[in-house]
VOTORKE-789954 format. One record per residue: x, y, z of N, C-alpha, C in turn. Coordinates in steps of 0.1 Angstrom, whole numbers, plus 5000, padded with zeros to 4 digits. Example, Ala and Ser with C-alpha at 12.3 -4.5 7.8 and 13.67 -1.06 7.14 Angstrom:
% VOTORKE-789954
513249435078512349555078513249675078512849785071513749895071512950005079
***
This chain:
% VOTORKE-789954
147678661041146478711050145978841044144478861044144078971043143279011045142779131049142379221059141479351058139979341055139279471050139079511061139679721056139179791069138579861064138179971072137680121065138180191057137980291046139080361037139480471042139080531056139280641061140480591071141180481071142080471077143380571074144580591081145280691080146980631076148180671071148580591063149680511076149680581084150180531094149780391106148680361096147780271103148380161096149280131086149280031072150879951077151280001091152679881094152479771096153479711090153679551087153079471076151879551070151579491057152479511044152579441042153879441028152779481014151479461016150579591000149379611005148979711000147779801002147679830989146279760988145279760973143779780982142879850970141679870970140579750962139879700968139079620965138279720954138279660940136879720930135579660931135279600941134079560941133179680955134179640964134279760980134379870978135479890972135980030971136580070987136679940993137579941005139179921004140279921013141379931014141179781014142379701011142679541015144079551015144879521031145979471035146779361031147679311027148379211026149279181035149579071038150179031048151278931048152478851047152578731042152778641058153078501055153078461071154078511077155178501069156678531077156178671084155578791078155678961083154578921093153678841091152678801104153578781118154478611115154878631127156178681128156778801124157478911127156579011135155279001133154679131139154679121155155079161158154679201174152979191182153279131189151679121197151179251200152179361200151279471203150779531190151779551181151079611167149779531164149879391163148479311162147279421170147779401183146879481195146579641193147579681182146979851180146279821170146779781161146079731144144579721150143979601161143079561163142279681166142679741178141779871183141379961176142679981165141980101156140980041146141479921142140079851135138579891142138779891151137879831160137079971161137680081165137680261170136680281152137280291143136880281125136280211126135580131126134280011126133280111128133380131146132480171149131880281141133480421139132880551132131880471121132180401115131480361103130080331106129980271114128780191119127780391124128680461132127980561134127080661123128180681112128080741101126980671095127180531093125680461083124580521092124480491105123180531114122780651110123280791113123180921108122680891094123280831085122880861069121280801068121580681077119680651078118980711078118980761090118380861099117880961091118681061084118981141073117481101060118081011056117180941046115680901048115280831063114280831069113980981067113981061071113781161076113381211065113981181052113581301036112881251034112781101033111181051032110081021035109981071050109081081058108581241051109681321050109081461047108281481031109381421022108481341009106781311009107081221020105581121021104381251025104881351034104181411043104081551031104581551022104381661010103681580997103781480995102581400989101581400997101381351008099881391010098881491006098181471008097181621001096881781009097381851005097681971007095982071007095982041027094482101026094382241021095882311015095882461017096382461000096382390992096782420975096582500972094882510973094282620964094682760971094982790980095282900986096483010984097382890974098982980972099482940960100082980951100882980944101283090934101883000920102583120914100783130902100983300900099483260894099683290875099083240870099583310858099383430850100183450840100283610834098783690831098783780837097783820836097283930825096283830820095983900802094683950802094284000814092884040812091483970806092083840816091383770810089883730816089683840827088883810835088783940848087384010846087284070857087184060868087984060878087584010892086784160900085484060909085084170915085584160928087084250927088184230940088584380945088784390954088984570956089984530963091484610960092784630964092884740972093184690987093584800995094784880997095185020997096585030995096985011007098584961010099285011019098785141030098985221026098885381032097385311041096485251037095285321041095085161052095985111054096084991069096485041081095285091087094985131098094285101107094385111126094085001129092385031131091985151122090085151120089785011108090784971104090584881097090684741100090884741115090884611127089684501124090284361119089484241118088084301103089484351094088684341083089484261073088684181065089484101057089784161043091084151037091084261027092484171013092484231009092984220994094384340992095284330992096584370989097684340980097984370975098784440960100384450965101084360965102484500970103684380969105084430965106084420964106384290983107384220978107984150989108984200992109184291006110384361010111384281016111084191023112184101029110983981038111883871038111183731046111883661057110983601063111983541077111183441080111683321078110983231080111083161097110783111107110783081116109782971124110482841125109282771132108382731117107082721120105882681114105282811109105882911112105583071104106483121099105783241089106783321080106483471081107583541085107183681085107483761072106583841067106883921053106784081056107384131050107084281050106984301039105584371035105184381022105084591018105984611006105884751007105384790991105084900993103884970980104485100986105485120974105785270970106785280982106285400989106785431003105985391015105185271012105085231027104985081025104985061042105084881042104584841052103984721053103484631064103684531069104384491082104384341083102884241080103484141077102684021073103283881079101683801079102183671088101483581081102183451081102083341073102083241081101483141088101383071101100482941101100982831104100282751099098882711110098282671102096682681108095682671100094582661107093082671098092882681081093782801081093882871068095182851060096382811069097282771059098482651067098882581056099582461058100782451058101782391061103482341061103682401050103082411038103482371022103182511020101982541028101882701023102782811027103082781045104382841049105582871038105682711039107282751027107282771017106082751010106182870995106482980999105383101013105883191011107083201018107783141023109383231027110083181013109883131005110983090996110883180984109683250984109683420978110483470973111183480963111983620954111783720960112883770972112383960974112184030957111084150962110584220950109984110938109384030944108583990937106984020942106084060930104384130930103784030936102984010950102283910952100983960955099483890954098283940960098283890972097583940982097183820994096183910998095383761006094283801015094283781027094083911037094883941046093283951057093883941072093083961082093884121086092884201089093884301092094184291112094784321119094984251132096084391139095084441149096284561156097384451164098384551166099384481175099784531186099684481197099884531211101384631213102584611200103884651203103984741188104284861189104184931177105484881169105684821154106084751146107284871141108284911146109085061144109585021128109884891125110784901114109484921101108184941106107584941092106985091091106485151080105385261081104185251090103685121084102285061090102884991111102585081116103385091129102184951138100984981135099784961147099084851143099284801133098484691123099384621118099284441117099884351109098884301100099284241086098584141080098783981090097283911088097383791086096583701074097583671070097683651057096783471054095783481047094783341046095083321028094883391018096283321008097283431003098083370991099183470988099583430974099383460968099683430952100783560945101783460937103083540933102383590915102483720915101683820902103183840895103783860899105383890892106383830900107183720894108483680899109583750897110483800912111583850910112883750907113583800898114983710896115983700914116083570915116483550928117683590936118783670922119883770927119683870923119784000928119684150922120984200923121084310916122484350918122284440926121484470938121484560948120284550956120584550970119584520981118984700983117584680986117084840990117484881004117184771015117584781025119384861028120184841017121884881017121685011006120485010999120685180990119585240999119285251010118485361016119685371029120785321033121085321048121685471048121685551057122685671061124285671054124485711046126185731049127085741058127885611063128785551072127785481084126685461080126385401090126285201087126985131095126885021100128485021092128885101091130685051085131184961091131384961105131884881113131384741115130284741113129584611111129584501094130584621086131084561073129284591062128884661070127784621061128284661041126784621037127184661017126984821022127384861010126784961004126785010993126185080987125585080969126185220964126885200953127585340947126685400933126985490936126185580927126285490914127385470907127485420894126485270896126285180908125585080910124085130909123585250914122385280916121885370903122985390894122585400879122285330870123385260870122985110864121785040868121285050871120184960882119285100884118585190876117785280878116485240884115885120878114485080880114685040896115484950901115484940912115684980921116685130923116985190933115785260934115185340921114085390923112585360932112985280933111885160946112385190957113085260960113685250975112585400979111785360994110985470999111685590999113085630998113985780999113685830982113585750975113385770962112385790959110985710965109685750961109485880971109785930982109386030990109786150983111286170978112186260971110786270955110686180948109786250934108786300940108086280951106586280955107086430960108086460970108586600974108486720961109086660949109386780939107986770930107486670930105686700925105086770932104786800949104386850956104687010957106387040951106587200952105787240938105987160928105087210912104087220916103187110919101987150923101487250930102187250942102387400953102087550946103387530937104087640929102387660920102487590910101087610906099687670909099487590921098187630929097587790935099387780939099487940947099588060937100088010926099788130916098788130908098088010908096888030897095988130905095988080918095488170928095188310930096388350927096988470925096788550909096188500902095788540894096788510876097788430880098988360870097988310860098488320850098288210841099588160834099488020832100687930831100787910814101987940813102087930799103187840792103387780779104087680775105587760770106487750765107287830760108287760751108387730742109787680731110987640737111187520733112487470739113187460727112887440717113887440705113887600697114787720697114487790695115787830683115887950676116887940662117388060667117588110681118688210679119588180694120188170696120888180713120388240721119388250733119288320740120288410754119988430762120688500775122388530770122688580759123988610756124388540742124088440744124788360733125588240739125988210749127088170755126488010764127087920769126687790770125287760767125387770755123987690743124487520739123487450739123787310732122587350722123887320710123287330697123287220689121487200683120987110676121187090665120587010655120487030641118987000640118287120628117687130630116687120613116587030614116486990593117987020588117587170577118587200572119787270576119287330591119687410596120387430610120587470618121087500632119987560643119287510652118787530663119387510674118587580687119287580703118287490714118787460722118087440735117787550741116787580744116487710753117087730767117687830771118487810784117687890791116587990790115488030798114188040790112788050794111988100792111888280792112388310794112688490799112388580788112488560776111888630764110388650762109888490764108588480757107688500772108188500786107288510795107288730794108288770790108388920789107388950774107588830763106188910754104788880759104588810767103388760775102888890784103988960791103789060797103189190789103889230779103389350764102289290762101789160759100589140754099289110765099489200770098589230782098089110796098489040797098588890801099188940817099789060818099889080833100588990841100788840844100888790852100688670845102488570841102388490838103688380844103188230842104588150849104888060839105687940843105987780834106687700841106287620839106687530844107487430836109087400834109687320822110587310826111387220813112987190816113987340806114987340814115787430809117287350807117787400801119387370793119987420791121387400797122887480801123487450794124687430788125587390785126987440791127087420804127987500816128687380821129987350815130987210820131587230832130487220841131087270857130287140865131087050871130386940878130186980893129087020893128787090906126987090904126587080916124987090919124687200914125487330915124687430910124987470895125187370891125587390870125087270863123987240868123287080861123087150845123187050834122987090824121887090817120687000824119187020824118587010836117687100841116787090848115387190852114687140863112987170860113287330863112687440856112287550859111187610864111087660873109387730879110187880873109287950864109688100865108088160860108888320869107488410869107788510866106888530859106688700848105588780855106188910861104888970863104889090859103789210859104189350853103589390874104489510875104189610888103889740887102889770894102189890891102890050897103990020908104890120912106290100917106189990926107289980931107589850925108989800924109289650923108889510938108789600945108689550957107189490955106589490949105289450947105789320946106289310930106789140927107689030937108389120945109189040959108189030968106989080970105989030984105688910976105188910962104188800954105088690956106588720951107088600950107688540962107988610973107988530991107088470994105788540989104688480997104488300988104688340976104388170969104788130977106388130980107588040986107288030999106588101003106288111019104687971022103688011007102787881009103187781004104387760995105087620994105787561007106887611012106987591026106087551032104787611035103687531048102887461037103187401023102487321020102987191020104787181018105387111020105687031035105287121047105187081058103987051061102687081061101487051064100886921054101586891048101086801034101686611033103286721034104086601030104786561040104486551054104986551064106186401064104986281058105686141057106586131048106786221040107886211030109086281031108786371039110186451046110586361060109886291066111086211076111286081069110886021056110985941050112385961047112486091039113886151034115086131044114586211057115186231064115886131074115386011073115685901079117285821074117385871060118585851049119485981050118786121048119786201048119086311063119586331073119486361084119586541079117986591087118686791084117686821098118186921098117687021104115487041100114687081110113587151099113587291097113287281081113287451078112387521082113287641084112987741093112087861084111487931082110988061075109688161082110188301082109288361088108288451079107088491084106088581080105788701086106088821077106188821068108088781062108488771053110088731048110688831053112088781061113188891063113588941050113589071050114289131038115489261043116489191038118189211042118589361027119189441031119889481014120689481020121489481007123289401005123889441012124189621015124889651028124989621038123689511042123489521058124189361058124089241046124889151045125989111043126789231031127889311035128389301055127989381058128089421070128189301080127889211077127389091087128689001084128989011069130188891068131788961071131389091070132689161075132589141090131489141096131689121110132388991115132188881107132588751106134088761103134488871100135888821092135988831077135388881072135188851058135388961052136688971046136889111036136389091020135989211018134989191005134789381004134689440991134189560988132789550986132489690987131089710986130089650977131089660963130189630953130689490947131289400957131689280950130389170952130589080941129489020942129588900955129188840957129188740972129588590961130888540966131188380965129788310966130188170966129588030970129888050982131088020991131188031003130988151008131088281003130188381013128988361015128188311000126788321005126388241013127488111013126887971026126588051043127888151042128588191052127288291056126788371052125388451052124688381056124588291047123088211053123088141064123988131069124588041086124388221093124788281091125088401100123488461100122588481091120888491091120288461098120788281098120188181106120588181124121288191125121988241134121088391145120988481141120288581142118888571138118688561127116988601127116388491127116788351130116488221132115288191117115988181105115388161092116388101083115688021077116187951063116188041051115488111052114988201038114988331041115588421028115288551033115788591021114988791017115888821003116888911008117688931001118789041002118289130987118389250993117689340982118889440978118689520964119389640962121189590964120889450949122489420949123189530939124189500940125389650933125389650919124689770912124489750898125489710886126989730896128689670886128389530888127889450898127089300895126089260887125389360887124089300882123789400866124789430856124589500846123789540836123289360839121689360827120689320835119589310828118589310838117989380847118389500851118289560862118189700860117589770867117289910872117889990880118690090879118790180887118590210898118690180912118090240922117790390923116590500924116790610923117290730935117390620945118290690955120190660952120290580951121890550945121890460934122490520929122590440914123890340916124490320926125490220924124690060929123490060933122689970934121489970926120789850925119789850914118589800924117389830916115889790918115589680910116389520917116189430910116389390896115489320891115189270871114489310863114989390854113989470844115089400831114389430817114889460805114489550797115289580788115589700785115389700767114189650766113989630750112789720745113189720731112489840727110689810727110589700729108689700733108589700740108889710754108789780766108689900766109689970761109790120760108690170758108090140745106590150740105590140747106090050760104490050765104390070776105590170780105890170795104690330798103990360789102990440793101790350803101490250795100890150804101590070813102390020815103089960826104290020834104689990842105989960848106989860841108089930844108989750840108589680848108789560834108389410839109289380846109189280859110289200866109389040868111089020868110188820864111688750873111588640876112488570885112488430882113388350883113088180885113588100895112988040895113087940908113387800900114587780905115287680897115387570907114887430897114187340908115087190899116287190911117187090905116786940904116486870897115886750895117086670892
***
């Protein structure tokens, strides 16, 4: 006797059959049986044998139904994606663009979707920040630089099934155009810049395809440090966010931070040309060591040996002799100081200023607070969106600074950290951690971020500097002491010059 069942039978299901083979034609199980083990079998085994047959039929019978079902279903969706696609022309991938053709199209930026720009139809340019598809719609958040906009993709009039799911199946950070309705929104939109306004989106064409894995989400390199730990989220390590330069640099904390340090140059700039500066270029490759001799990186230079320049400070002081009064620069500077610390980078931007003063030094410390004082309110009154941009990633305080600038001399800050606890001599110079410790204890009292401390101790300050003529154990700031100054000190004052070292 024999017996096709299901192959999902279990091996316990196989008593009383004397072989179990597989049909090659079925690829089902087939039971053997002989007569004698038949009527050996018991009427109940017959009667379980039967049921489970019977129980397995059915799953089978169930399973085909589902698999129909299943199959109807992909070809009904097939059939219904053949049909003709009232929305084609409206979306796709577009090709490389070779200039092959002027369009007369005007691209609105990001920044400027506002809701005065309510039920205008417009043209946009921008990166795909993230997609969600839902239902018969697709939501996009589309960002340019440091800002972004929700966007809506919805089937209707203007767009179809087919247009929907092209766009959620989008490459984040892939370049798309679309033409957008612009549409205020009754609920302010918190996770975007563009708070008051959505796109609705009538087409959407992909200008640049992003590769569909990245080695790092923007959403995981902009979050706070430790925040969503608990929730397991990623997070992106510096060596990842090196590696990967081009794309971290897309993250809005990244475009707000370059846009911040363009904004102090510019600042820096403005306020001095103002002031009567003129800006000058100064040698980075130079043939002698400058400020000592001491951490130089040295080049080769043809036949010979050249330096990195580690200040401008020479050539803004012959600028001064050569009657130029009032000069700055703006450049890179180079250390060669093997100290891994924020304050020993071995290149970075320099602002410095050369000025000549006509009696006191104190002249050059009003000029130079007051820049720093219109950089501060230019950096607040300017860049407002780029400092809570920042701040949204790295959480501070706002800086504090008053007008006219507190000005402290040493003894009286001295004075302040000994009050604190802090043993130190008169003439010693201030740590890292004293000066932190000062600047909390300033802040604290005169409620300021910024302030100078004047008339440091001339056993600190050996070169560079002047004499105080009331005590000579303190100095009147930065001077040098070269013999073409000497020369011309009928016409001038010593020159004093300062930098403002602008860590990039």
């Amino acid at each position: 006797m024999r017996v096709s069942i299901p192959s999902l039978c279990g091996l316990s299901d196989f008593r009383g059959f004397s072989q179990v083979a597989v049909s090659n034609h079925t690829g089902r199980l087939v039971l053997v049986m002989t007569k004698e083990e038949l009527k050996g079998a018991s009427e109940e085994e017959q009667q379980a044998q039967s049921k489970k047959g019977l129980k397995k039929a059915q799953k089978e019978a169930e399973k085909a139904a589902k698999k129909a079902e299943k199959q109807a279903k992909l070809a009904a969706e097939q059939q219904s994606t053949d049909e003709d696609d009232f929305a084609k022309d409206r979306y796709g991938v577009s090709p490389m663009v070779q200039s092959q053709e002027k369009l007369d199209r005007v691209l609105v930026r990001v920044q400027q979707l506002t809701p005065e720009r309510a039920d205008q139809l417009i043209w946009v340019r921008a990166r795909v920040h993230t997609s969600r598809a839902k239902g018969k719609q697709c939501f996009l958040v589309l960002r340019q630089q440091q800002f972004n906009v929700q966007a809506l993709v919805a089937v209707g009039d203007r767009a179809s099934k087919q247009m929907v799911k092209f766009a959620a199946n989008i490459n984040k950070e892939s370049i798309v155009d679309v033409e957008a309705m612009v549409r205020k929104v009754d609920q302010k939109i918190e996770s975007c810049s563009q708070q008051d306004v959505e796109l609705h989106i009538e087409r959407i064409f992909v200008i640049s395809q992003a590769e569909p894995r990245l080695p790092l989400q923007l959403e995981d390199a902009v979050r706070p440090e430790g925040e969503g730990d608990e929730e397991g989220r990623a997070t992106v390590n510096q060596d990842t966010r090196l590696d990967n330069r081009v794309i971290d640099l897309r993250t809005t904390t990244s475009q707000a931070i370059f846009r911040l340090q363009s904004g102090v140059c510019q600042l820096f700039r403005d306020t001095l040309t103002d002031k009567g500066f003129v800006e000058i270029q100064t040698p980075k490759i130079i043939s002698a060591a400058s400020e000592g001799g001491a951490n130089v990186f040295t080049v080769s230079y043809f036949k010979t040996s050249a330096y990195l320049a580690q200040s401008p400070q020479l050539y803004k002081q012959m600028c001064i002799c050569a009657d130029f009064d009032k000069v700055f620069c703006v450049g890179p500077v180079f250390r060669a100081e093997d100290s891994n610390t924020h304050r020993h980078l071995t290149e970075f931007v320099g602002l410095d200023i050369e000025m000549a003063f006509n009696y006191h030094y104190h002249e050059v410390i009003d000029s130079i607070t007051d820049t720093m004082v219109q950089i501060f309110k230019g950096l607040r009154d300017k860049f407002q969106t780029e400092i809570q941009t920042v701040n949204k990633q790295y959480p501070s305080e706002p800086f504090k600074f008053l007008e006219p600038t507190l000005r402290l001399e040493y003894t009286e800050g001295v004075a302040m950290l000994r009050a604190a606890g802090v043993e130190m001599g008169d003439e010693e110079d201030l740590s890292t951690p004293n000066e932190k410790l000062l600047g909390r204890l300033v802040k604290e009292k005169y409620d300021t971020d910024f302030y100078v401390l004047d008339k440091y101790p001339l056993a600190v300050r050996p070169f560079y500097t002047m004499p105080d003529p009331t005590d000579k154990k303190y100095s009147n700031s930065l001077t040098a002491h070269l013999l073409c100054f000497r020369r011309e000190r009928s016409k001038y004052s010593n020159p004093i010059g300062g930098g403002l070292h602008w860590h990039s």
